[in-house]
C-alpha positions as CSV (number, residue, x, y, z in Angstrom):
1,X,6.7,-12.4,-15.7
2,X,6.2,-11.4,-12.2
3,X,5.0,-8.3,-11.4
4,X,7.0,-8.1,-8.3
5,X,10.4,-9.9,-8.0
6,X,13.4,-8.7,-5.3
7,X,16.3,-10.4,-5.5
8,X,18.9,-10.6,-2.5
9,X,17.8,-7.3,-0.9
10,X,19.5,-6.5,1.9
11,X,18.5,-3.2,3.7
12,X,21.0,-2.0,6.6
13,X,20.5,0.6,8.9
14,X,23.3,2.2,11.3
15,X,22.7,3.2,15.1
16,X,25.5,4.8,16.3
17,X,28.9,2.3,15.9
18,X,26.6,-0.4,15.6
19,X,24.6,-2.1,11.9
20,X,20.7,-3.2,12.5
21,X,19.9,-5.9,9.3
22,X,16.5,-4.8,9.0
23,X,16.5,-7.1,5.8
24,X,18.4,-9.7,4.8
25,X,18.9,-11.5,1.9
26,X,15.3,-11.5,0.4
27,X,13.8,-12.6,-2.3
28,X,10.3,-13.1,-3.4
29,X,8.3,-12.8,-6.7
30,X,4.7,-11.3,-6.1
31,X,2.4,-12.1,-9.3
32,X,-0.3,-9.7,-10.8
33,X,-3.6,-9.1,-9.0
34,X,-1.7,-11.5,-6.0
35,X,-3.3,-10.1,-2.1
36,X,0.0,-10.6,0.3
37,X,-0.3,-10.6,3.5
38,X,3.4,-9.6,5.1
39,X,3.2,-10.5,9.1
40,X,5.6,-10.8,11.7
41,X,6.5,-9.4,15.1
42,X,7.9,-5.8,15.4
43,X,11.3,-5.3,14.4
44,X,11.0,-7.9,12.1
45,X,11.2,-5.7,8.8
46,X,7.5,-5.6,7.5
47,X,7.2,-1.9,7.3
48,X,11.1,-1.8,5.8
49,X,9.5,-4.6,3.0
50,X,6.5,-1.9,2.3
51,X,8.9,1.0,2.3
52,X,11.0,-0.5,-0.2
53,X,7.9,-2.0,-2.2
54,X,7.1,1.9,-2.3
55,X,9.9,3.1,-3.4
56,X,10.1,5.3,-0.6
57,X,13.6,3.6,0.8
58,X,16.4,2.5,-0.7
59,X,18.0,-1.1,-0.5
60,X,22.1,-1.5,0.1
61,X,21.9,-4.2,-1.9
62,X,19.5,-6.7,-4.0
63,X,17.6,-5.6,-6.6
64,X,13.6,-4.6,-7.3
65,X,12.2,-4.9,-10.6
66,X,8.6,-3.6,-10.6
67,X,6.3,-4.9,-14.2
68,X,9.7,-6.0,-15.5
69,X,11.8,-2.4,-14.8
70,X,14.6,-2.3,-12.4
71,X,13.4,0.6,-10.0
72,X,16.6,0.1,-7.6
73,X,18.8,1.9,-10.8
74,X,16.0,4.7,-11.0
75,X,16.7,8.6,-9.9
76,X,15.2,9.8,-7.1
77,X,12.4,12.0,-10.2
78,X,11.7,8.5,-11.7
79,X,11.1,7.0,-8.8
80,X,8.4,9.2,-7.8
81,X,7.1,9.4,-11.1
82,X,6.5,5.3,-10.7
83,X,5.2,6.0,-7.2
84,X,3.0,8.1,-8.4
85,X,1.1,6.3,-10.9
86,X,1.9,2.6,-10.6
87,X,1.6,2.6,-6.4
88,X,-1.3,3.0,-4.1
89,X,-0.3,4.2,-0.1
90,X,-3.1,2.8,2.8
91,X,-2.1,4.1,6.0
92,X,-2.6,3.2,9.4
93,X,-3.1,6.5,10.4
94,X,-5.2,7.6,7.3
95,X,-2.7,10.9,6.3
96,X,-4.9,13.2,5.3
97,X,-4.4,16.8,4.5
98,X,-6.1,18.7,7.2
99,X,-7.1,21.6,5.7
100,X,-8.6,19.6,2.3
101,X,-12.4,18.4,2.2
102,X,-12.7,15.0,1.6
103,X,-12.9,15.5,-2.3
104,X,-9.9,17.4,-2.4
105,X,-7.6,15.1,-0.4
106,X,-9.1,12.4,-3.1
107,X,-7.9,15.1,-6.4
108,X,-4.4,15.4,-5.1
109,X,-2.9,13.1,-6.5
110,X,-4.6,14.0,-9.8
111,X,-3.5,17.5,-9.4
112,X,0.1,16.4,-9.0
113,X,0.5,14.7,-12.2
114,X,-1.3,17.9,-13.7
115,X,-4.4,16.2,-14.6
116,X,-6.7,18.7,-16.5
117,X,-9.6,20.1,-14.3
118,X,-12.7,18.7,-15.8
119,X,-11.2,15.1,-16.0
120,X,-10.4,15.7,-11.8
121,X,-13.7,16.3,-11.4
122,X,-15.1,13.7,-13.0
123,X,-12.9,11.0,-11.7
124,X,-13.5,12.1,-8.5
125,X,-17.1,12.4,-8.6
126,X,-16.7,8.9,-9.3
127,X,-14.6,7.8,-6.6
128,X,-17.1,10.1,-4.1
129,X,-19.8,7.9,-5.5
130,X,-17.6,4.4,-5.6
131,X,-16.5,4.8,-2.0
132,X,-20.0,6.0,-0.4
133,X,-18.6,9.7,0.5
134,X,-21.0,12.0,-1.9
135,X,-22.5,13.3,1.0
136,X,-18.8,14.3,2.8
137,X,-17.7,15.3,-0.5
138,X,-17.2,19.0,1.1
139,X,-15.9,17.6,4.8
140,X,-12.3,18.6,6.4
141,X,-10.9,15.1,7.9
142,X,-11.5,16.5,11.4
143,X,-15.6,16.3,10.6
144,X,-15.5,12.3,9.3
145,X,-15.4,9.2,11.2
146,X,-12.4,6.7,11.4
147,X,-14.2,5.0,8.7
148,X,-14.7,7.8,6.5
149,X,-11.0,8.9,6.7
150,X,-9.9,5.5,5.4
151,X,-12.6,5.4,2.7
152,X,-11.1,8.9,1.7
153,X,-7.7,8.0,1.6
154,X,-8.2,4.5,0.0
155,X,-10.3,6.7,-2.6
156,X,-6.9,9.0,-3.2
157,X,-4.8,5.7,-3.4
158,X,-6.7,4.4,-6.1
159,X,-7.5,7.4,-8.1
160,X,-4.2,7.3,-10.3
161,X,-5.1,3.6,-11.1
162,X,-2.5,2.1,-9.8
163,X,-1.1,-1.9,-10.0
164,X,-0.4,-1.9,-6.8
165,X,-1.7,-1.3,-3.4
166,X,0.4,-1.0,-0.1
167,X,-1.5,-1.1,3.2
168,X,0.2,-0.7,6.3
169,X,-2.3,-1.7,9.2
170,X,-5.1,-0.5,7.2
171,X,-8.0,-1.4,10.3
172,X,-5.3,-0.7,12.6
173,X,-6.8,2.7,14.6
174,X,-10.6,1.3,12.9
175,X,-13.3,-0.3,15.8
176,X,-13.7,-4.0,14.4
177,X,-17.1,-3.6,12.3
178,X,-15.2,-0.6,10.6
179,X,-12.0,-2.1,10.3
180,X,-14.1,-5.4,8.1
181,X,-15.9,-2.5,5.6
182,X,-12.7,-1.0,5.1
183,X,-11.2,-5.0,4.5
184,X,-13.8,-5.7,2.2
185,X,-13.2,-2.6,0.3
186,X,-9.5,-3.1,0.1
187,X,-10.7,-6.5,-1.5
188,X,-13.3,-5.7,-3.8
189,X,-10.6,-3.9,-5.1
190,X,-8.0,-6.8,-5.1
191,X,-10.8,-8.9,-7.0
192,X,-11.1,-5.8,-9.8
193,X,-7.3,-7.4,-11.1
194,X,-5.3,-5.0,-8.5
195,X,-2.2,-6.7,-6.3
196,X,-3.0,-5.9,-2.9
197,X,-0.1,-6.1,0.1
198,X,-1.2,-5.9,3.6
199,X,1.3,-5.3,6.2
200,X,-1.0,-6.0,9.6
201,X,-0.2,-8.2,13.2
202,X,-4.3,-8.6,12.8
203,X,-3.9,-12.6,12.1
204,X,-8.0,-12.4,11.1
205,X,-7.1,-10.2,8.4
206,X,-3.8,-11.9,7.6
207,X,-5.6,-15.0,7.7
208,X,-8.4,-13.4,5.0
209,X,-4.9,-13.1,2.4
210,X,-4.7,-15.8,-0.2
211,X,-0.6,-15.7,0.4
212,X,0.9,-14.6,3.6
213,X,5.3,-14.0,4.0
214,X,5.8,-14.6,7.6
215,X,8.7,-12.2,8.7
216,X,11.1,-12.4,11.3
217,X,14.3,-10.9,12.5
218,X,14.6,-9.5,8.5
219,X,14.0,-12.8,6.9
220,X,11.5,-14.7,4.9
221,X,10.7,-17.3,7.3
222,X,7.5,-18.6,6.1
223,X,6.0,-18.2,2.1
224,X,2.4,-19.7,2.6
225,X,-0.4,-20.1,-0.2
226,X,-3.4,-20.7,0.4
227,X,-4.8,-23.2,-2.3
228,X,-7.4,-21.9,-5.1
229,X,-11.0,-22.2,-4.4
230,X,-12.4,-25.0,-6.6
């Protein structure tokens, strides 16, 4: 069974009198530990593909089934209970809580599903050390690099253990020797068995993806796989 499968999703948006198709008819089945790169010019639906993937929109029509569950049916509580501990967020923009160290941004996702305090600390202890941040542990986000911010929030997108990892232009605001430490990272944890979608107009990391969907104009225009290494 795929662990990712949409089916006819449409996903319409109105401006003003008029009806933008910012997805249309789509369906693709992603399989476990899969990494996806999703390309494509702007406006061509990529970031309306992760937003939906993330259960943080809603399609008009089509469904999603996530590890065999149709998440299109679920309330807006279950959705966010899935979000929360079967989905991993990688943002361009890193969105860090400004006023949280480094190892608190990392816990709050552990703190919202009410994780007892001793495990917190011990998981992210772990993550400080996995990541290469012990010695930020106690930094705001203003006092770390580029670098450092995405290492911090790939830390907190992983910390719940998730199946699946989202990243929308993850090297996107990175300088290029960054933006490959942060690609390798996002890898090393694609080979540990987690599926890994990259939205990204970099065609050097889209051309690093095993898979790439080539998007345009809402449509799947393109499914290409890249053969297994021998």
């Amino acid at each position: 069974m795929a662990q990712i499968e949409l089916s006819g999703i449409e996903r319409i948006f109105k401006l003003g009198d008029s009806e933008v198709h910012a997805l249309h008819e789509l369906s693709v089945s992603i399989e476990c530990g899969e990494y996806v790169a999703v390309m494509g010019p702007s406006g061509s639906g990529k970031s309306t593909l992760l937003n939906l993937l993330g259960l943080l929109d809603r399609p008009n029509a089509g469904t999603y089934r996530l590890e065999g569950r149709d998440v299109t049916t679920l309330s807006p509580d279950e959705q966010a209970e899935v979000r929360r501990t079967r989905i991993g967020f990688v943002f361009q923009s890193f969105h860090l809580v400004p006023r949280l160290t480094a190892a608190e941004n990392i816990a709050l996702p552990l703190m919202l599903a009410g994780i007892p305090p001793a495990e917190r600390h011990t998981r992210v202890a772990q993550a400080l050390k996995d990541f290469g941040l012990e010695p930020r542990a106690s930094h705001r986000p203003e006092e770390l690099s580029g670098g450092q911010r995405q290492r911090v929030a790939i830390a907190r997108a992983t910390i719940m253990r998730p199946a699946v990892i989202l990243a929308d232009e993850p090297t996107g605001n990175l300088d290029r020797t960054t933006g490959q430490d942060v690609t390798h990272l996002l890898e090393e944890l694609n080979a540990s068995g987690v599926t890994l979608i990259v939205v990204t107009h970099d065609p050097v990391m889209g051309g690093r993806a095993r898979r790439r969907l080539m998007m345009e104009d809402g449509r799947l225009l393109q499914d290409v796989r890249e053969p297994a290494p021998a």
